[in-house]
N, C-alpha and C positions, 0 to 999 in steps of 0.2 A: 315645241314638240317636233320629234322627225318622226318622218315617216316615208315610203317607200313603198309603192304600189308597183306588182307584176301582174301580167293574162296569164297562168297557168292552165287554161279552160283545155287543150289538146298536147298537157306535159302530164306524165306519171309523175305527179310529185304531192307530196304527205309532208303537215307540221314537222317542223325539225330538221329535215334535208338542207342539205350544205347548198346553199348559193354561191354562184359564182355571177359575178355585172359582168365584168369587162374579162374576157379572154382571149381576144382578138382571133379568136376561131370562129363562134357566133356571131360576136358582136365585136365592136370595136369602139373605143369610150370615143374616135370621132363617128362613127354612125349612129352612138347613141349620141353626142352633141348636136349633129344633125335634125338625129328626130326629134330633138327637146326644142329645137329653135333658138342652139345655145352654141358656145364654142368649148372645146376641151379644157381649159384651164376655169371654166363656171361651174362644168359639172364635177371637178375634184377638189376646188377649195368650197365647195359649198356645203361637202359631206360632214357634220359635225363632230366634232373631238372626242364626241360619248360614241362613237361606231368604230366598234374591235375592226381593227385593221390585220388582215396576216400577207404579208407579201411573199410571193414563193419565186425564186429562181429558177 
């Protein structure tokens, strides 16, 4: 099973709205490796094969 938990409890955000993890504006996949008690290369090969990836330049 995957699964994926966010706090949204002080974000305007409604079923359906676009996510974004990693934008290195907010966040950055190492601050979130940080918070997870993990390194960058656990938290992107762990993501599994069934999650629509869109990469944007």
């Amino acid at each position: 099973m995957d699964s994926f938990m966010a706090d949204v409890t002080d974000i305007d955000a409604n079923i359906g709205d676009e996510v974004i993890i990693f934008d290195n504006e907010n966040i950055t996949l190492e601050e979130y490796a940080k918070a997870s008690n993990g390194i960058t290369y656990e938290m992107i090969s762990t993501i599994s094969k069934r999650v629509p990836r869109n990469f944007i330049d």
